[in-house]
N, C-alpha and C positions, 0 to 999 in steps of 0.2 A: 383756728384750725380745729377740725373736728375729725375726732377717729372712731370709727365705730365695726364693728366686724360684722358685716351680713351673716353668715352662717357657719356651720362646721362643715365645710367640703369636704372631708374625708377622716376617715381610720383605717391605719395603720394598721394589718390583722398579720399576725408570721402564722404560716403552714408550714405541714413538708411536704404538699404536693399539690399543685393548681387544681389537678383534675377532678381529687378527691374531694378538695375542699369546696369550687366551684358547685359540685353536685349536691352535698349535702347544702351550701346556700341558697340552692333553686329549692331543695326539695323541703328543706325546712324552713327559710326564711320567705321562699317564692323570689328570690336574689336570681339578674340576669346579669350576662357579661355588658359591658359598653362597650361596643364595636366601634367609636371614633377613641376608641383609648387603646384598644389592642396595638395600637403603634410598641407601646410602655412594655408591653407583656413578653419580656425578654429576659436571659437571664439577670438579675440583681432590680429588675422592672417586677411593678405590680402589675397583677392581673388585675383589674377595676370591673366591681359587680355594683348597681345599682337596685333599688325597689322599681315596682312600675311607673310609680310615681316621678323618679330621677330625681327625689330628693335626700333619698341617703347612699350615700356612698361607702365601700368597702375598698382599698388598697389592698390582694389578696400580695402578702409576699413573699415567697418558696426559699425558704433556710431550711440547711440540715441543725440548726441549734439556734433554739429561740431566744430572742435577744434579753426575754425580760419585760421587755415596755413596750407601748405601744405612742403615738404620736399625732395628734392632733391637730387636725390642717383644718384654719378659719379661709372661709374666702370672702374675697373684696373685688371691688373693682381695681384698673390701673390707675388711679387718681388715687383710692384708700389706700392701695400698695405702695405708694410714692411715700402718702403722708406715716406709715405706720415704718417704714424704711427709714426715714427721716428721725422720728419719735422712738425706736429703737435704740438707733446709733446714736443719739442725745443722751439716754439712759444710761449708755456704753456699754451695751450689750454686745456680742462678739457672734458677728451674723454669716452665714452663706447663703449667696444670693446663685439661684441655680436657674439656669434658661432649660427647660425640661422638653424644648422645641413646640410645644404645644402648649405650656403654661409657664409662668414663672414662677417661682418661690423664693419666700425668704425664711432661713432657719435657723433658731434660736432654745438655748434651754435655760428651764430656770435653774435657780439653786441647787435642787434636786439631783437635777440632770435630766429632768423630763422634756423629751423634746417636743417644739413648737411649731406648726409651720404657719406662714399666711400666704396663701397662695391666688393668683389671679388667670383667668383663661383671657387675659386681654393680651397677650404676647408681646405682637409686635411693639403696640403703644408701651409698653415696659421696654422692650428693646432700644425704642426712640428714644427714650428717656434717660436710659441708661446711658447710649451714644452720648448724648449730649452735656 
């Protein structure tokens, strides 16, 4: 079995306002929204702003009090998420597993309390799997 994390899907950023912060990342970062992600962009949802590129990702998320940390989502495929679910819960790691309707994740913190996520856009085949 081999586990390995393709990439860092996303950061966690707390604001206190979408709009403001959405503006200043167009205008200083050149950061747009992801329009297949605005489903999320609700209250306690992030607003998701990517580069042109779509390879870095922002979770913008609207608190009146900022939590302190922020949270680091790896992505994998549904096969790497099966396997890293597995190797987790081996560890005894103390996980929640969240169907986001559009991607799954699995969250975990270390010692610290710094939280973790590994997150997959393969859904359904995580849904499958999980049925079963």
């Amino acid at each position: 079995m081999s586990l390995k994390l393709d990439n860092i899907d996303h950061v966690h950023v707390y604001v206190s306002n979408w709009a403001d912060a959405e503006a200043w990342y167009s205008r200083i970062l050149h950061m747009r929204r992801v329009e297949a992600l605005m489903p999320w962009a609700i209250k306690n949802g992030p607003l998701t702003i990517e580069n042109s590129e779509g390879t870095i990702h922002l979770a913008l998320f609207e608190v009146d009090d900022h939590p302190g940390t922020s949270a680091i989502a790896f992505g994998v495929d549904a096969d790497g998420f099966m396997r890293w679910k597995n190797h987790l819960e081996a560890e005894g790691l103390k996980l929640r597993i969240t169907d986001h309707k559009l991607a799954y994740s699995l969250y975990f913190s270390d010692p610290w309390e710094n939280l973790h996520e590994i997150t997959t856009y393969e859904r359904d085949a995580i849904a499958d799997k999980l049925a079963s």
